[in-house]
C-alpha positions as CSV (number, residue, x, y, z in Angstrom):
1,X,67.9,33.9,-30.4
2,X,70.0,30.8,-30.9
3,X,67.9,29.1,-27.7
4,X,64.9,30.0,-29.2
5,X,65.8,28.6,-33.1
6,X,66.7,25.3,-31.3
7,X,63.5,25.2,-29.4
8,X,61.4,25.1,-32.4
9,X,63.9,23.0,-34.5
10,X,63.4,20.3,-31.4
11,X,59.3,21.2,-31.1
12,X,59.3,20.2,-34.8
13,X,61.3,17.7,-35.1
14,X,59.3,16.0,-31.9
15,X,55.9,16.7,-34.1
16,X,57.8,15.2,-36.8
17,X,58.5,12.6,-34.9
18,X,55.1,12.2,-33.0
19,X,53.5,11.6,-36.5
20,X,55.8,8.7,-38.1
21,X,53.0,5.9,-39.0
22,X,52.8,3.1,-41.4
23,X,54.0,3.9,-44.5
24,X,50.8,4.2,-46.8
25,X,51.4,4.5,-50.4
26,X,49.7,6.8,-52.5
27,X,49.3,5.1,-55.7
28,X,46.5,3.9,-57.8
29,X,44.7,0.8,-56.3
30,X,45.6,-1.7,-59.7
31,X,49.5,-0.3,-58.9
32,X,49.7,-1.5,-55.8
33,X,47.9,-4.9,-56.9
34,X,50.4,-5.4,-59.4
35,X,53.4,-4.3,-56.9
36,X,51.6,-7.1,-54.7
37,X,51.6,-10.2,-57.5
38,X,55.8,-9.4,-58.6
39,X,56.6,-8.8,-55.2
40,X,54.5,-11.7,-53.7
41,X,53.0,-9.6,-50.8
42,X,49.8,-8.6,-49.2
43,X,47.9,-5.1,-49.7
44,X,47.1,-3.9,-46.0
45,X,43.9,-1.8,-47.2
46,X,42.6,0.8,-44.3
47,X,39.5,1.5,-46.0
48,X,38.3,4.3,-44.1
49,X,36.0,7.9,-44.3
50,X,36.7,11.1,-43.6
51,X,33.8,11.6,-41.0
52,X,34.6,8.0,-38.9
53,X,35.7,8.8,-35.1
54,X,37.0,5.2,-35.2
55,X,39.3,5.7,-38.2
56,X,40.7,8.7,-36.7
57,X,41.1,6.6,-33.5
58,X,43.1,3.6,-35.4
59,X,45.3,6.6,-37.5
60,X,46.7,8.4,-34.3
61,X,46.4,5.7,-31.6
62,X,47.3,2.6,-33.1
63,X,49.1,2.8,-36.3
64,X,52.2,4.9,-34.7
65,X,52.9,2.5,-32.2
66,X,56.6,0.8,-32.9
67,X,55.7,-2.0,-33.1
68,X,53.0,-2.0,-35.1
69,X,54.5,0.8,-38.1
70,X,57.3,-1.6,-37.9
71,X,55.7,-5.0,-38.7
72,X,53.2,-3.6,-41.1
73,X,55.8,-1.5,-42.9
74,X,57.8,-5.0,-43.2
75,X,55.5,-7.4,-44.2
76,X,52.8,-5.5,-46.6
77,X,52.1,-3.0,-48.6
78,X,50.4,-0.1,-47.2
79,X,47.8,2.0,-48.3
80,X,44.4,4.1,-46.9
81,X,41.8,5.1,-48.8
82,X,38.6,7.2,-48.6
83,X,35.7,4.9,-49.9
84,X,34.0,8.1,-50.6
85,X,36.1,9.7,-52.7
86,X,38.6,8.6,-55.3
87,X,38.3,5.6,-56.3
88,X,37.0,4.8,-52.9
89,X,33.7,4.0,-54.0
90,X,34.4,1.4,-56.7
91,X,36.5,-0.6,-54.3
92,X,33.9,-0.3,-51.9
93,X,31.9,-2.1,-54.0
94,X,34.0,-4.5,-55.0
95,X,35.0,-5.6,-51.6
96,X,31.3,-4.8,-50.3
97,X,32.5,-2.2,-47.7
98,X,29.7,-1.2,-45.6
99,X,30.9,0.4,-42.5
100,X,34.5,1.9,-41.1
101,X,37.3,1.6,-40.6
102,X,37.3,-2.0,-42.2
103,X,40.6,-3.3,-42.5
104,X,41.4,-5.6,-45.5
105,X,44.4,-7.8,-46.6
106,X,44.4,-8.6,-50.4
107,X,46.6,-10.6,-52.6
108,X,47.9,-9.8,-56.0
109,X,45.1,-11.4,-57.6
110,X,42.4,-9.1,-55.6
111,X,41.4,-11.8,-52.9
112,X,40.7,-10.8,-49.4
113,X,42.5,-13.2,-47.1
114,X,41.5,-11.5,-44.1
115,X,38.9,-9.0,-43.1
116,X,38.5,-7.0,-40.0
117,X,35.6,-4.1,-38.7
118,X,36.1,-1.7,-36.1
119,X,38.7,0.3,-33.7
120,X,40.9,-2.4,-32.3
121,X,43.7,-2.1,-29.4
122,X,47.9,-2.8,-30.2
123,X,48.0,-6.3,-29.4
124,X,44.3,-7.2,-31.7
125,X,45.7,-5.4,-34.3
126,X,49.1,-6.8,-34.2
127,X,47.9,-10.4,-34.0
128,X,45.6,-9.5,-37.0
129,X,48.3,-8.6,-39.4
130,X,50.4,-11.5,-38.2
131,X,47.5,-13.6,-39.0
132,X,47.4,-12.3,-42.7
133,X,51.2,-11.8,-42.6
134,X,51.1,-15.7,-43.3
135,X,53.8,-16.3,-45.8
136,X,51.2,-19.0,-47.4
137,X,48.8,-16.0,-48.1
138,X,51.4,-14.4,-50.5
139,X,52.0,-17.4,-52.3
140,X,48.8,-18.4,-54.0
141,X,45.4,-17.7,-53.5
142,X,43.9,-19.1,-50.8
143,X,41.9,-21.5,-52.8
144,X,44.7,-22.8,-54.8
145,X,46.6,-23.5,-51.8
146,X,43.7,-25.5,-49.8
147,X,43.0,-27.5,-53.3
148,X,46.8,-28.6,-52.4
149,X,46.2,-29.5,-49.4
150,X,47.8,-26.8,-47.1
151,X,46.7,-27.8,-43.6
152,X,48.5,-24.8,-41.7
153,X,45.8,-23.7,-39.2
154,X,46.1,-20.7,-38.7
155,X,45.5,-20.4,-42.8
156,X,42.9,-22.5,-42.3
157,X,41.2,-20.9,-39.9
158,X,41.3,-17.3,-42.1
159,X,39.8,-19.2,-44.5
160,X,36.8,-20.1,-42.0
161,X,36.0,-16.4,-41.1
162,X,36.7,-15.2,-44.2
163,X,34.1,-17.7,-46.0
164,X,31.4,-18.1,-43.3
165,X,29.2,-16.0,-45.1
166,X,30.4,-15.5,-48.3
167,X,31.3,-18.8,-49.1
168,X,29.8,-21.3,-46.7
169,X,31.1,-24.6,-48.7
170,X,34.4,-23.5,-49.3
171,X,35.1,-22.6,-45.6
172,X,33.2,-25.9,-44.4
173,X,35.8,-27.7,-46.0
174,X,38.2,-25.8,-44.7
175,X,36.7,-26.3,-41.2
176,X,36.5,-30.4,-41.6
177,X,40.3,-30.3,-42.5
178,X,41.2,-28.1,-39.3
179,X,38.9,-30.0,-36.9
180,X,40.2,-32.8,-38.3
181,X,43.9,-31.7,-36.9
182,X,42.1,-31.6,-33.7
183,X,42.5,-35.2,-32.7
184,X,43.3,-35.7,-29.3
185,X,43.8,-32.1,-28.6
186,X,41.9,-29.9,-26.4
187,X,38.8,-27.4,-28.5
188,X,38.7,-24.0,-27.9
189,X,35.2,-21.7,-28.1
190,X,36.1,-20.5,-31.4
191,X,36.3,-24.6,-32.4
192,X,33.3,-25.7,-30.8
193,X,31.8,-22.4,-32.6
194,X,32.8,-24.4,-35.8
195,X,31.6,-27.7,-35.3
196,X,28.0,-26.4,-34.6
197,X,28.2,-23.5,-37.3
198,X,29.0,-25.9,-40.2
199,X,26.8,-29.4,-39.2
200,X,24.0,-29.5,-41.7
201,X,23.4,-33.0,-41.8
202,X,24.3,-36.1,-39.4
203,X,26.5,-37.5,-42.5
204,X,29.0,-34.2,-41.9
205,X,32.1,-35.0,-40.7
206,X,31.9,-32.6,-37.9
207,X,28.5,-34.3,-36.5
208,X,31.0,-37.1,-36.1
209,X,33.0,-35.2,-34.1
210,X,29.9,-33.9,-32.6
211,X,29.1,-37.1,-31.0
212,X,32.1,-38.4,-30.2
213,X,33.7,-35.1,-28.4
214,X,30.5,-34.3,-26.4
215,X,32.2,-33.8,-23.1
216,X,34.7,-31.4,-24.5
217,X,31.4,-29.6,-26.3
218,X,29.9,-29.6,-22.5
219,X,32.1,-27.4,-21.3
220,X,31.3,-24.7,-23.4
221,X,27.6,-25.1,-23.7
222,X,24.6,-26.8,-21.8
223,X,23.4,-30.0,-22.2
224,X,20.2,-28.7,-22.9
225,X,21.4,-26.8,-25.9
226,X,23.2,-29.7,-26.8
227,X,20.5,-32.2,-27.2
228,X,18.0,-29.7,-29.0
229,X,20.8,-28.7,-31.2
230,X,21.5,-32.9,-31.9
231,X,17.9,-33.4,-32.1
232,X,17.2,-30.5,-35.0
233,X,19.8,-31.9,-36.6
234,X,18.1,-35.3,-37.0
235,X,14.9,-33.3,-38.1
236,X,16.3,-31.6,-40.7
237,X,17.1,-35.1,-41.9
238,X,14.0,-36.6,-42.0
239,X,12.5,-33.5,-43.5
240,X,15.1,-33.1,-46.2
241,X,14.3,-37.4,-46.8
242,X,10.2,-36.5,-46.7
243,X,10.2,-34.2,-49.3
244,X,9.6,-35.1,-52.9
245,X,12.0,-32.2,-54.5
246,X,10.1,-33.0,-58.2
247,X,6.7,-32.2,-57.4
248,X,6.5,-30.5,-53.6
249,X,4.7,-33.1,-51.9
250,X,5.3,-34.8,-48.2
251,X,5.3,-38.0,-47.2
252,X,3.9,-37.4,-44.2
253,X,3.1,-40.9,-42.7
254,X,6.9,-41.6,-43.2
255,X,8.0,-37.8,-41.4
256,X,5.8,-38.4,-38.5
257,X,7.0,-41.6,-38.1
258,X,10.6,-41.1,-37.5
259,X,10.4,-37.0,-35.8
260,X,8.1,-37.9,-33.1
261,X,10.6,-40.2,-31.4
262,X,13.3,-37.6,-31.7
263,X,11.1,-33.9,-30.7
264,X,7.9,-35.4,-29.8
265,X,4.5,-34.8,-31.3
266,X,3.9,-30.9,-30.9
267,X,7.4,-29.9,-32.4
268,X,7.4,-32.2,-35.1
269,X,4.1,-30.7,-35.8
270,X,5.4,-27.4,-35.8
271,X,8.5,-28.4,-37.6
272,X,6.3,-29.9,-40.8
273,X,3.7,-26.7,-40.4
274,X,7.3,-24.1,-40.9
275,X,8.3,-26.5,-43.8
276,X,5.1,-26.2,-45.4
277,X,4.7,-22.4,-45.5
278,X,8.5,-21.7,-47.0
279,X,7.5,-25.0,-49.8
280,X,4.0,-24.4,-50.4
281,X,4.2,-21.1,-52.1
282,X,7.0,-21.9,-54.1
283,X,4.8,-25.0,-55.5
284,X,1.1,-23.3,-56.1
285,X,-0.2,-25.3,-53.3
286,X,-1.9,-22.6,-51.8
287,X,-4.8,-24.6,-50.3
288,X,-2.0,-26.9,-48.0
289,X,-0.5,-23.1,-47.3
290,X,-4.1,-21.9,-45.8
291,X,-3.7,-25.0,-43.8
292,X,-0.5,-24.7,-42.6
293,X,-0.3,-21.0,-41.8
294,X,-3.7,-21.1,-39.5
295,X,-2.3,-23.8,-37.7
296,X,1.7,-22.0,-37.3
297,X,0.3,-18.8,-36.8
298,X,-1.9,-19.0,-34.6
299,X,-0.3,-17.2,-32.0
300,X,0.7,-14.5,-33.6
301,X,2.4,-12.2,-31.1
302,X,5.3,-14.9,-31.3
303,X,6.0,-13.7,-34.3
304,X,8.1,-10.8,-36.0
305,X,6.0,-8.2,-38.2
306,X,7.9,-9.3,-40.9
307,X,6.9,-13.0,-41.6
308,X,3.2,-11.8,-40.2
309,X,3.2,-9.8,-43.1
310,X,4.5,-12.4,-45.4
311,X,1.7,-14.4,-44.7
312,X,-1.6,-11.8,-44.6
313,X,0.1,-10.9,-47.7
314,X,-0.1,-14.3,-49.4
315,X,-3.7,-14.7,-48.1
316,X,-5.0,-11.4,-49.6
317,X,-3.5,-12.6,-52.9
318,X,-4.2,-16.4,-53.3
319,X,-6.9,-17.3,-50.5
320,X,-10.9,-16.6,-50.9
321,X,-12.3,-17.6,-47.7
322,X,-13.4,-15.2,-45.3
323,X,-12.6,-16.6,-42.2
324,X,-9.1,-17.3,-43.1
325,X,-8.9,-13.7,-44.4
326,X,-9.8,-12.5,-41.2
327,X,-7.5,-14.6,-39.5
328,X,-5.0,-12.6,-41.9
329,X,-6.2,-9.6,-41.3
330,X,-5.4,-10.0,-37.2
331,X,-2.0,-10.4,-38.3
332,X,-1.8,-7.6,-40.0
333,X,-3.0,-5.5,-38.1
334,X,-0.7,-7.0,-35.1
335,X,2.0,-6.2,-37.5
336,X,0.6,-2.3,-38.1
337,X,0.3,-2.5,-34.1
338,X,4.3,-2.8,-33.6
339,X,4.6,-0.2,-36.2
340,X,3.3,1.7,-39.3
341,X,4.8,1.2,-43.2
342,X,3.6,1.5,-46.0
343,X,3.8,-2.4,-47.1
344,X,1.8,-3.7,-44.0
345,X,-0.8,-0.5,-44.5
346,X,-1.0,-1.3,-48.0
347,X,-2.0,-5.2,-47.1
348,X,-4.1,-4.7,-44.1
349,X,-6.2,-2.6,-46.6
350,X,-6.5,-5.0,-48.8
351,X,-7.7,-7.2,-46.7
352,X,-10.3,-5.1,-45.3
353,X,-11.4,-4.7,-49.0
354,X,-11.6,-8.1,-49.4
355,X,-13.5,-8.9,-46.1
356,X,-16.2,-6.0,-47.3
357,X,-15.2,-3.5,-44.6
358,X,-14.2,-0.7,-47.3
359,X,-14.4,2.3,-45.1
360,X,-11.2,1.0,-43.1
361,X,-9.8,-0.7,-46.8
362,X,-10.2,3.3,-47.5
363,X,-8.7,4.5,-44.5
364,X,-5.6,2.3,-44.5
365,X,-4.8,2.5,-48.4
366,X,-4.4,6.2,-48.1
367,X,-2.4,6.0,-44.9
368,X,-0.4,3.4,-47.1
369,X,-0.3,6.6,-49.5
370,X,0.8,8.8,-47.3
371,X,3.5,6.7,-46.0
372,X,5.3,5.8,-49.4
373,X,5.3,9.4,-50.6
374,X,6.4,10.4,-47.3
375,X,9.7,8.3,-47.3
376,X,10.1,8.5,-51.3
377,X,8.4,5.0,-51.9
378,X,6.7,3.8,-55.1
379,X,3.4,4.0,-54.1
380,X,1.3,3.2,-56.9
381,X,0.1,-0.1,-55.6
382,X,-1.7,1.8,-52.5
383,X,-3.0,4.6,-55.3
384,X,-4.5,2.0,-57.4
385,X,-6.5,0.4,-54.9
386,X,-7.5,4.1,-52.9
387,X,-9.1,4.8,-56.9
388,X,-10.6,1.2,-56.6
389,X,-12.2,2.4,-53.3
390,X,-13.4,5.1,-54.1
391,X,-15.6,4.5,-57.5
């Protein structure tokens, strides 16, 4: 009997045992952001939901290993949370959580310093919080800290993925300042990944280093990416320079003078033609629009349904002759082609309506019907015209 108490004392105590983790605290999100400002430390946030393989993954894989429970339990403050139930789905929202697990480190003031997606192994995940683990991240917000000119890279370069998307001139900054610690030293992928991510104009600082590191750029990429890369940079210059921003209009004479030397006639062609169907619109010049998109589209299987929509769309709305309205109604229908919806239904009927074929304007506006009360869509735009039709 004694044997057999002992046996399940030790087959508990090993389960026990088995399921020591990080420590994650149970209190209220604003809590622990409050225990984070006084105590100067990072929230490690698992945001996670109950249905995620992944998450279950990271909980019984990962965050029992040694060295990870005892690095994380050290350095931040723990907590997992459900973004589905709770108050799961306001901080989902706050921090724009989309998919799981998504791992987040947050300061006392409610700043993500670093940001992670996904099932990773011991060492990624390790590295990760010793990335966030930063002392610098603790003290001030990350912001505050780069205004004073902290030049640590590894805090620079959290502000870099961190911002990319979010905040594309903040982390730009913070990618001139850690390039510019680069001097001399060799560039990894992740830095060459910068320097083209963040060029905009030749007057950056990293087209500078552009130019004059393009051997150490070579060995990462082809010269033939190179130079087309270099060349739509100086494009984009002389578009941005052709452009009257007050009232819309291009100076053509002086675009076509200085992009034909750098991409040669056809693409500087195409280039203006792309220019002038994202500008035109926005201005009311509708007839330079007509113009433009014949030209651009006129192979159309190049292009996504999307922007062939875009543009039969604009047609059947702001353009009266026919031929052009057919030409918009081949893209439509190429779009239709690579798949039904209601939007591209709804405009290929339109068009048909307004090139006198009614029977197939009939024909499409109710399969535009169908459609949006099929997947829950408004569909009084495609109701309004199958009435029109059918007086």
């Amino acid at each position: 009997m004694k044997n057999i108490k002992y046996l399940l004392f030790l087959f508990l105590s090993l389960q026990v045992f088995s399921q020591e983790s990080i420590n994650f605290s149970n209190k209220p999100f604003a809590e622990l952001l409050a225990q984070a400002k006084k105590e100067k430390k990072i929230i490690f946030l698992d945001a996670y939901a109950s249905w995620c393989g992944p998450c279950k993954l990271l909980e019984k894989n990962i965050f029992p290993k040694p060295a990870v429970k005892d690095f994380f339990n050290k350095t931040f403050i723990n907590t997992h949370i459900d973004m589905e139930k709770g108050e799961g789905p306001e901080i989902a929202r706050k921090y724009m959580i989309h998919s799981y697990p998504s791992l987040l480190f947050i300061n006392g003031d409610g700043e993500v310093i670093q940001k992670a997606l996904g099932y990773m192994d011991e060492e990624s995940f390790l590295e990760l919080g010793k990335q966030a683990g930063n002392p610098l991240n603790a003290e001030q917000s990350p912001k505050a800290l780069f205004e004073k000119g902290e030049s640590d890279p590894e805090f620079l370069e959290t502000i870099i993925k961190n911002n990319a998307n979010s905040d594309y001139e903040f982390a730009k900054k913070a990618a001139e300042r850690y390039l510019s610690l680069k001097n001399g030293k060799d560039l990894s992928k992740d830095d060459i990944s910068y320097i083209l991510y963040f060029i905009k104009s030749v007057k950056d600082p990293n087209y500078k280093i552009f130019i004059n590191r393009k051997e150490d750029i070579l060995k990462f990429i082809p010269l033939e990416t190179y130079t087309q890369f270099d060349q739509q940079i100086k494009l984009s210059e002389v578009l941005e320079t052709a452009v009257n921003l007050n009232d819309g209009t291009i100076n053509e004479d002086y675009y076509f003078k200085n992009a034909i030397p750098i991409v040669g006639k056809i693409e500087a062609e195409n280039a203006l033609n792309r220019l002038k169907i994202m500008l035109y619109p926005q201005t009311g010049n509708f007839v330079g629009y007509e113009k433009a998109a014949l030209e651009y589209y006129k192979e159309p299987d190049n292009f996504q349904a999307s922007e062939l929509d875009k543009a039969a769309w604009i047609f059947s709305q702001n353009i009266t002759n026919k031929d052009s309205l057919n030409q918009a109604k081949i893209w439509a229908e190429k779009s239709v082609m690579k798949g039904e919806n209601a939007d591209n239904t709804y405009i290929l009927a339109t068009l048909y309506q307004k090139t006198g074929d009614l029977e197939k304007a009939k024909s499409f506006a109710k399969m535009s019907l169908d459609i949006s009360k099929q997947s829950g869509k408004d569909s009084s735009l495609a109701d309004a015209l199958l009435n029109e039709l059918n007086k």
